[in-house]
N, C-alpha and C positions, 0 to 999 in steps of 0.2 A: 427528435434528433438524438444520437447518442452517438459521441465524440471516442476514441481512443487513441493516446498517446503510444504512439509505435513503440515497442520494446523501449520504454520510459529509459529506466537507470543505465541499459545501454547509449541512447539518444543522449545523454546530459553529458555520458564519459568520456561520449567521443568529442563534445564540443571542446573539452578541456585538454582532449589527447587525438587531434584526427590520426593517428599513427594506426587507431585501433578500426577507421573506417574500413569494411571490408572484410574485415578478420572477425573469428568464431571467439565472442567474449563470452564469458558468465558470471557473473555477479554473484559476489554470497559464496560464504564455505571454500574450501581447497579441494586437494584430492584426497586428501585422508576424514574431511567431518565437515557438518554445514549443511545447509539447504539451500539451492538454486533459488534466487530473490529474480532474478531477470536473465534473457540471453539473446544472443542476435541472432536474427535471420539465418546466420552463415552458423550457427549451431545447431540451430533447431532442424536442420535437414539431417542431424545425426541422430534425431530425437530425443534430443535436451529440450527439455520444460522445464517452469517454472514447478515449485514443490516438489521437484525432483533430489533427490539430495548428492551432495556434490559428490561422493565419491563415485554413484554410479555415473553422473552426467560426466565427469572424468574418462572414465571410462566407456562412454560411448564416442565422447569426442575429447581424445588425449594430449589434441594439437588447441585446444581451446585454451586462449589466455585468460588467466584469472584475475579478477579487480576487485579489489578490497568490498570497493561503494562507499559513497558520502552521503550522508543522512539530509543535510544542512543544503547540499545543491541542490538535491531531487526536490524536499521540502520548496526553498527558495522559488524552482523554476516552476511547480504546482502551483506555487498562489500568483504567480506571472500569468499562469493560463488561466486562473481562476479568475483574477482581476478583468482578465480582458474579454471572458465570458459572462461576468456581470455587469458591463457594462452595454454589452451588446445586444440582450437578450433580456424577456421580461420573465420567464422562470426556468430554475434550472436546478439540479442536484446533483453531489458531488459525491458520486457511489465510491470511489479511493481517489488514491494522490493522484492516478493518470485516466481517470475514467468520470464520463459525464453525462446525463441526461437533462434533455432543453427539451422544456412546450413549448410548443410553435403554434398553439392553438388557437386560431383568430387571427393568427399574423397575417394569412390572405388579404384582409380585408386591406393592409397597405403596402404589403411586401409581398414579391413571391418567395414562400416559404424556402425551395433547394435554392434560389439566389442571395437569400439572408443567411443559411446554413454555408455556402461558398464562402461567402462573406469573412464570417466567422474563423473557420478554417484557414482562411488565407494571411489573415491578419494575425491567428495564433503562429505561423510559420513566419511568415515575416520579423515577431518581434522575437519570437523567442527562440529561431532557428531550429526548432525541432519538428521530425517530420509526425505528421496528422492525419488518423482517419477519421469517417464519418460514414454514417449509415442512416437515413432519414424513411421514416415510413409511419403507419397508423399508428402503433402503438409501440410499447417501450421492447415486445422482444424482436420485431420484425424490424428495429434499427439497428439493435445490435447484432442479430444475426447479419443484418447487410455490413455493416462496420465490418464483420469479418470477412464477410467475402472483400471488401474492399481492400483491405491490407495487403501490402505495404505502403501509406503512405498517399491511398485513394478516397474514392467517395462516390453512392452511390445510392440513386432513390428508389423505392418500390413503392411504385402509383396505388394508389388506394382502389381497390377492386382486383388488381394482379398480386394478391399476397399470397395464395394459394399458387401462383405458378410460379414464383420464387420461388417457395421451398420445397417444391414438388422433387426435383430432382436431387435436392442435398441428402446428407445421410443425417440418420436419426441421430447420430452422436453429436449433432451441429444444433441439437435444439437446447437453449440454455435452460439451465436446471436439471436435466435427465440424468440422472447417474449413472453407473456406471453394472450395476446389475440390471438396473431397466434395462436397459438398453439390452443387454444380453438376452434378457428373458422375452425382448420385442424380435431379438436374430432368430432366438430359438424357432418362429412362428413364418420364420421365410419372410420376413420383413423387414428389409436391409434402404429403404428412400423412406423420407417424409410422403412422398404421395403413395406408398405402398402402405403406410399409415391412416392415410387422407380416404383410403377408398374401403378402411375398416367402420363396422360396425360400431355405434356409440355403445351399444348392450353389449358385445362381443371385447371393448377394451374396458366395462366397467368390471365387468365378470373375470379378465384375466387381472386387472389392477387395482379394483376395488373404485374407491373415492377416487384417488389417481388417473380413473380412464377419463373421467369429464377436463381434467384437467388438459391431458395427452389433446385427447378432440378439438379441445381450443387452441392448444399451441400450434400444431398444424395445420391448421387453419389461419393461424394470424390473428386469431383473438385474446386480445389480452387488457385486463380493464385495471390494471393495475396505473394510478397515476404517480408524476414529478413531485416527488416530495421536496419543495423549498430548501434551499440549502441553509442550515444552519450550522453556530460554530459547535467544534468538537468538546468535549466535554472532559477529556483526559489525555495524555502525553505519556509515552513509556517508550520504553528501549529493555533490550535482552543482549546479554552477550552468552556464546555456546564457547566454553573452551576447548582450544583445540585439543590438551589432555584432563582428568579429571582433576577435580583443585582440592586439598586436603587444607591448605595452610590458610589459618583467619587474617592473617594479614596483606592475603594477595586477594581472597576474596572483598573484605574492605576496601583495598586500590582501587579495584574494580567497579566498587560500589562507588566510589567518592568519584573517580571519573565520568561514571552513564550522571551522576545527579547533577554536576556541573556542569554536562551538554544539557538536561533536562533544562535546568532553571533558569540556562543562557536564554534557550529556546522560548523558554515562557516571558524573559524580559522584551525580547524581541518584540513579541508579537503583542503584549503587553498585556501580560494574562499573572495572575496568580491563584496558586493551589492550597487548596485546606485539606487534603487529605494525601497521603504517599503510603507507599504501600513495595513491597520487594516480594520476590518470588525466587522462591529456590528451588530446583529439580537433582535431584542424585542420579549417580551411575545408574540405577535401576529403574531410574525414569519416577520414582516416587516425586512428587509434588509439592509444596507447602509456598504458604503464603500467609505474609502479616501485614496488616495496616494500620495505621491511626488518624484521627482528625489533630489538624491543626490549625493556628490561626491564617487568615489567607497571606499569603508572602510567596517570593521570587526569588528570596535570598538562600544560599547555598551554605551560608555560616549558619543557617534556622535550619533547614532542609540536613545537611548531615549528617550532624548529629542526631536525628529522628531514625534516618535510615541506619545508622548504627544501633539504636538502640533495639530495632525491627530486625536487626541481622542478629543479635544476641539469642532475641524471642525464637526465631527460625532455625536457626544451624545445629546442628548436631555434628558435633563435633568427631573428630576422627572419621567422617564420611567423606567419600571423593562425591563434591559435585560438578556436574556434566553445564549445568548455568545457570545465571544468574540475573536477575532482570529488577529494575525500575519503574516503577507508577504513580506520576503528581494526577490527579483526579478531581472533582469539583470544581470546575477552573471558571475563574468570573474574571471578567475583565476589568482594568485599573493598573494604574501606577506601583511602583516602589511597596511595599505597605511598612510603615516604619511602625518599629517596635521601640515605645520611648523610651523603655529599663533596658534596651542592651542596643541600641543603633546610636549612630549618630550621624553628624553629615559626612569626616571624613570619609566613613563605612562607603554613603551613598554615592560620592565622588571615587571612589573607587571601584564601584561595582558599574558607572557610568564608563569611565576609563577601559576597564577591560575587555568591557563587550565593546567596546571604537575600536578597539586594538583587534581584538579577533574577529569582529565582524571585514575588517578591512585587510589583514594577515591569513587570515584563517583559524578555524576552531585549534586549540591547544596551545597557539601562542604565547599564551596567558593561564596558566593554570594552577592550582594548586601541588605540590612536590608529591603528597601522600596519593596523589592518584594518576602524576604524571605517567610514572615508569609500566603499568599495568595498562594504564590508559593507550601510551604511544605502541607497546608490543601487541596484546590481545585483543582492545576494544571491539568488535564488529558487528553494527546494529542489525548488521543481512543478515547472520550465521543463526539462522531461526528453525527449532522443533515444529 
């Protein structure tokens, strides 16, 4: 079975704003810089995608409203569907925030499998109001390919033996993985369906594709032996912000910085995680790159956390360069409590950091925040506006 959450960060925005039900959103970046993070249905018939970057998708659809995005909802409402698919289902993996693959393997024996996968689906729409696809079939690409035919908002099974006459009729740019020069180089051959594929020689695609042709063979066919990898927790947390002009000044840059690590380490108290290693990333106007890290002891605290990231901003920046962004990385992350540091904590510390996250968890993010990263924080922050 493989799950997708319909245009995710759309579906969340609208719960908080039905105003935008119906209407051409996109999420992520403006008309002048940014990349398209998500976008509705009522966009994408202008041929706004995702990884599009905003000022073309602008420009393909000019009437499109644009929405900042919340990290913190999208996050929230992911581990809602996550919760209610590990309780339903005896293995699953969680390939991003709105995307899912479940083994159903043996579940005949007391369920039938598309009425367990209904199941599921219905109960994720139910609690969590957002609309659901699904696509159930042999193996993990012949769900997802159904997932998409099923979209918007459907669900649809492909009987085991009928995998070959499912994709028989779609087009070859429908089979996941293929790029986007394959593909070309499979038009070049008069070969525009999967079953125009399907009725090629295995010699004839090893010889135009090399190793690749065994691969192609299988896909079109519905063979894929690739298994559900157990989901496990993630291992690191990070955020980026792209300015929307180039940033020269060290002290908008540190705003900036001191804002993404107090969403970070909010986030990691939440969830009840702490980080030994952070790490910053700098890109310049020229697109050059750099990045610093260090180990530290494990903690959630942002008065620890900081001042490290400052010290990581010192190592990296070259000064008098316009940089284009700026990004955040706590890494190593092991689960546990508070970690108190006995030469520099104390309880009122810990009473305070309890406090605030009540306050902003129940207000909203920035309620509560430090001054030196408010003002950069409330103008520029935006975790979508992604290279």
């Amino acid at each position: 079975m493989h799950i997708d959450l319909d245009s995710f960060f759309v579906s969340v925005e609208r719960l908080y704003d039905p105003s935008l039900i119906g209407k051409a959103v996109i999420i992520g970046g403006n008309a002048q810089r940014g990349v398209v993070a998500s976008c509705s249905y009522e966009a994408r018939r202008f041929g706004v995608h995702s990884g599009m970057s905003s000022k073309e998708a602008f420009q393909l659809c000019p009437h499109a409203i644009s929405v900042r995005g919340n990290h913190e909802r999208y996050s929230q409402k992911s581990h809602e569907v996550t919760k209610i698919i590990d309780e339903m289902v005896p293995k699953y993996q969680k390939a991003s925030v709105d995307e899912f693959y479940i083994d159903l393997t043996c579940t005949d024996r007391f369920h039938d499998p598309y009425q367990l996968a209904t199941q599921v689906r219905q109960r994720i729409m139910r609690e969590t109001k957002l609309p659901v696809s699904f696509g159930l079939g042999s193996g993990r690409t012949i769900a997802k390919m159904a997932t998409n035919r099923a979209k918007p908002n459907g669900q649809l099974y492909v009987p085991h033996g009928r995998e070959m006459e499912f994709l028989a009729p779609l087009p070859v740019r429908a089979i996941p993985g293929l790029g986007e020069s394959t593909c070309n180089k499979i038009y070049a051959y008069g070969l525009e369906k999967i079953g125009d594929l399907q009725r090629a020689d295995l010699r004839f695609l090893q010889t135009i594709f090399g190793k690749n042709g065994l691969w192609i063979y299988d896909k079109v066919r519905g063979i894929d032996h690739a298994e559900v990898v157990p989901h496990s927790e993630r291992k690191s947390i990070s955020t980026e912000c792209t300015f929307h002009n180039n940033v020269r000044d060290r002290k908008a840059l540190e705003s900036t910085l001191v804002s993404m690590t107090e969403e970070l380490s909010s986030k990691l108290r939440r969830e009840n995680k702490l980080a030994s290693c952070l790490a910053i990333k700098i890109r310049y106007a020229n697109f050059e790159t750099h990045t610093q890290q260090e180990k530290i002891p494990l903690t959630a605290a942002e008065h620890i956390l900081i001042p490290g990231i400052k010290n990581l901003l010192d190592k990296a920046w070259s000064p008098n360069r316009g940089v284009r962004l700026i990004g955040v990385r706590l890494s190593q992350l092991a689960t546990g409590r508070y970690q108190i540091n006995l030469f520099d904590d104390n309880e009122e510390q810990i009473r305070l950091y309890q406090a605030m996250d009540h306050i902003n968890f129940k207000f909203g993010e920035k309620t509560v925040c430090r001054a030196a990263g408010m003002e950069i924080g409330t103008r520029n922050f935006n975790p979508f506006m992604r290279d």
